[in-house]
VEXDREN-162885 format. One record per residue (C-alpha): residue number from 0; residue in three letters; chain; y, x, z. Coordinates in steps of 0.25 Angstrom, whole numbers, always signed. Example, Ala and Ser with C-alpha at 12.3 -4.5 7.8 and 13.67 -1.06 7.14 Angstrom:
2
(0; ALA; A; (-18; +49; +31)),
(1; SER; A; (-4; +55; +29)),
This chain:
145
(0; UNK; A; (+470; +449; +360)),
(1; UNK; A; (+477; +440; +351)),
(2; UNK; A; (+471; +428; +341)),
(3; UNK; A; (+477; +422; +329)),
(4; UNK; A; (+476; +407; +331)),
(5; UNK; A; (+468; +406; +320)),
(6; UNK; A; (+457; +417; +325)),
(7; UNK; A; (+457; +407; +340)),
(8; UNK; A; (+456; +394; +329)),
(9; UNK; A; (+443; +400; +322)),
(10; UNK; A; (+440; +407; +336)),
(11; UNK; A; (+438; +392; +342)),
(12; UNK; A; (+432; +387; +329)),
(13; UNK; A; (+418; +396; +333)),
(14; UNK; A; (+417; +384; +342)),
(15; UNK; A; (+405; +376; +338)),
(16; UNK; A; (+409; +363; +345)),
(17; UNK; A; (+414; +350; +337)),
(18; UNK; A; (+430; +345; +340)),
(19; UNK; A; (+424; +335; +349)),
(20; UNK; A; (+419; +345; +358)),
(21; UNK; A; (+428; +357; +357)),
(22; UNK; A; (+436; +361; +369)),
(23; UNK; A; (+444; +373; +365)),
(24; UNK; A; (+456; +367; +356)),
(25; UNK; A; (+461; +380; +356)),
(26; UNK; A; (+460; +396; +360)),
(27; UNK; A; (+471; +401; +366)),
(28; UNK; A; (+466; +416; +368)),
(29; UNK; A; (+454; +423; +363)),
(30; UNK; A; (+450; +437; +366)),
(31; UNK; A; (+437; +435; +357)),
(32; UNK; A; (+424; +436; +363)),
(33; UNK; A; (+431; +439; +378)),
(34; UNK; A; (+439; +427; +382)),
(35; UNK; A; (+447; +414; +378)),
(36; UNK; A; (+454; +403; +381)),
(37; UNK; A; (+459; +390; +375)),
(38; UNK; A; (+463; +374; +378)),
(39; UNK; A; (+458; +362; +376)),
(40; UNK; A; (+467; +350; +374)),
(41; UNK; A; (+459; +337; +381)),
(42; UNK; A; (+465; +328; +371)),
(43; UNK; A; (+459; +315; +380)),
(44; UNK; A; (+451; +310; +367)),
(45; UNK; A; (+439; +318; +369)),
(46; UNK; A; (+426; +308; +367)),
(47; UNK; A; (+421; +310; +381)),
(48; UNK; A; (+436; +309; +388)),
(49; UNK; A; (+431; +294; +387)),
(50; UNK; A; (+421; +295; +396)),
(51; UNK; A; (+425; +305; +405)),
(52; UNK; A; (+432; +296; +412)),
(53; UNK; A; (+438; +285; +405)),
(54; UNK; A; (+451; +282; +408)),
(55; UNK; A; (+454; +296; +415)),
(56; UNK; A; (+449; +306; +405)),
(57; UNK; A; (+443; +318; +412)),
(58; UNK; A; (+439; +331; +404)),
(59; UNK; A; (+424; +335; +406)),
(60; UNK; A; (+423; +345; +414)),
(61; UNK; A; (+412; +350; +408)),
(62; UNK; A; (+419; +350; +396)),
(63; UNK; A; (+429; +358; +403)),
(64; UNK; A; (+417; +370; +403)),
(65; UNK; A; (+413; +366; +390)),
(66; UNK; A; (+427; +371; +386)),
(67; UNK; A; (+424; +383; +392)),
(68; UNK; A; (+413; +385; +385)),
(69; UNK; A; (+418; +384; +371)),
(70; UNK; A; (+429; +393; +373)),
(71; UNK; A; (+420; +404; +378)),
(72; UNK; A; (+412; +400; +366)),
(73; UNK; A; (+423; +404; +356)),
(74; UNK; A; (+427; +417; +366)),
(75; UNK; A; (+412; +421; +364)),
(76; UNK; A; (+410; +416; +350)),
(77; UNK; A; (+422; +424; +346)),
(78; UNK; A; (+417; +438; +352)),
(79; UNK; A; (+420; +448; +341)),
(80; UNK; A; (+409; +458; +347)),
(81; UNK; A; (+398; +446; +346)),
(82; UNK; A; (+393; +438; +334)),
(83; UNK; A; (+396; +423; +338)),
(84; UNK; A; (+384; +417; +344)),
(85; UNK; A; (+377; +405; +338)),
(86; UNK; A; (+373; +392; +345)),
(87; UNK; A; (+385; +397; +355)),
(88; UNK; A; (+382; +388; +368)),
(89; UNK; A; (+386; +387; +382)),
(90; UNK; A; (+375; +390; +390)),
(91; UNK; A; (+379; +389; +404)),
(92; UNK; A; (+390; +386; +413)),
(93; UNK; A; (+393; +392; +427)),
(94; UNK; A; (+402; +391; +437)),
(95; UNK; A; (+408; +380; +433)),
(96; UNK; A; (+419; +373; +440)),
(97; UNK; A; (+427; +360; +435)),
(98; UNK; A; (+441; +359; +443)),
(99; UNK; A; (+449; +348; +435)),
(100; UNK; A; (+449; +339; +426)),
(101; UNK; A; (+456; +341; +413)),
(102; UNK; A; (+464; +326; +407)),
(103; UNK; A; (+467; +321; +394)),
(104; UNK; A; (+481; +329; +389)),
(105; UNK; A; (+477; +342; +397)),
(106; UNK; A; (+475; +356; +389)),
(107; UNK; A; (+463; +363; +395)),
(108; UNK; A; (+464; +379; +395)),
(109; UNK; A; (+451; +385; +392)),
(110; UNK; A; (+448; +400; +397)),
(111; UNK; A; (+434; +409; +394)),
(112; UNK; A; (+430; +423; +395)),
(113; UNK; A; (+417; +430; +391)),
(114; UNK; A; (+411; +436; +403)),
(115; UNK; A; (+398; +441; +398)),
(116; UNK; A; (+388; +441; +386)),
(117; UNK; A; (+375; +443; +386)),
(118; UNK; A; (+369; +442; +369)),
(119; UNK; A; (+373; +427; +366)),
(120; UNK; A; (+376; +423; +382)),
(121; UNK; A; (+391; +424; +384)),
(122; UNK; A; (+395; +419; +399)),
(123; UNK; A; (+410; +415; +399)),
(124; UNK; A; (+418; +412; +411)),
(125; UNK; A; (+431; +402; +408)),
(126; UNK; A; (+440; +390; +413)),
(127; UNK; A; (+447; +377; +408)),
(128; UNK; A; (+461; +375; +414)),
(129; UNK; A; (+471; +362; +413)),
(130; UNK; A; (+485; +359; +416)),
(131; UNK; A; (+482; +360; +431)),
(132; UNK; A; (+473; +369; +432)),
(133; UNK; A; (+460; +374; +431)),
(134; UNK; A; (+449; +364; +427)),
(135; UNK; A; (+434; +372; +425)),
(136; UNK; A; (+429; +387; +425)),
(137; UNK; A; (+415; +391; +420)),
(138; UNK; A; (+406; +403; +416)),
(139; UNK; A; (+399; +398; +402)),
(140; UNK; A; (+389; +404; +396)),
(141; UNK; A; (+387; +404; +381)),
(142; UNK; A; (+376; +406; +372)),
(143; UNK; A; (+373; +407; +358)),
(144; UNK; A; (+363; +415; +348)),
C-alpha cells in the first residue's frame, strides 16, 4: 500500500515524544495499523552521546529498543479500524537482544509489526539494523486508554 510523504510526515507526527527524544526521523513504509518501518540518523549531538561514553559515542542500546517502540507506536496509532489510543505507552519489552553498537554518522533502519491486540494492549515484534548489520530485536507491548 502506498503513502504520500505527507500522509507518512503527519503519520509520524502522532508521535507524542519532544525532538529531543524522537527516534524515528523518518517512515519509510506504512501499511497502517499492520506494519512499518523507518530510519534514524544518529546525528552524534544527542544530549546523552556525551556521556555514553565520552570520547567514543555509543548509541544506547536501550535507546535502540526505545526506537522500536515508537515506531510501532505510530504503526498502532495509525490503525484505521481502531480509534488512537490515549496515553499510548510502552508497557513491556521481551525478548530483547542488543547485538551492536550503532556510532555517530550511521543511519539506523527501524522495522515493527503488530502482532496481536487485545482492546488497548498491542504487542509488536520489530528490529534496528546499521550499516553492518543487525544491532537489536524485541517484542514491545504498547498500551494506552
Amino acid at each position: 500500500m502506498g503513502m504520500t510523504e505527507s500522509e507518512r510526515v503527519a503519520a509520524l507526527s502522532s508521535l507524542p515524544h519532544g525532538p529531543e527524544f524522537r527516534f524515528v526521523d523518518a517512515l519509510t513504509s506504512l501499511i497502517p495499523g499492520k506494519e512499518g518501518s523507518g530510519r534514524y540518523l544518529v546525528r552524534g549531538d544527542e544530549a546523552f552521546l556525551a556521556g555514553h561514553f565520552p570520547g567514543q559515542a555509543l548509541m544506547p542500546g536501550v535507546i535502540l529498543l526505545e526506537a522500536i517502540a515508537q515506531l510501532g507506536g505510530v504503526v498502532v496509532q495509525t490503525d484505521p479500524d481502531q480509534p488512537p489510543l490515549k496515553n499510548l505507552r510502552l508497557t513491556a519489552i521481551r525478548a530483547a537482544k542488543i547485538l551492536g553498537a550503532a556510532l555517530p554518522g550511521e543511519t539506523l533502519l527501524l522495522r515493527a509489526k503488530v502482532e496481536g491486540r487485545l482492546g488497548n494492549l498491542v504487542q509488536l515484534e520489530g528490529d534496528v539494523t546499521g550499516p553492518n548489520g543487525l544491532l537489536a530485536s524485541a517484542k514491545v507491548a504498547l498500551s494506552g486508554e
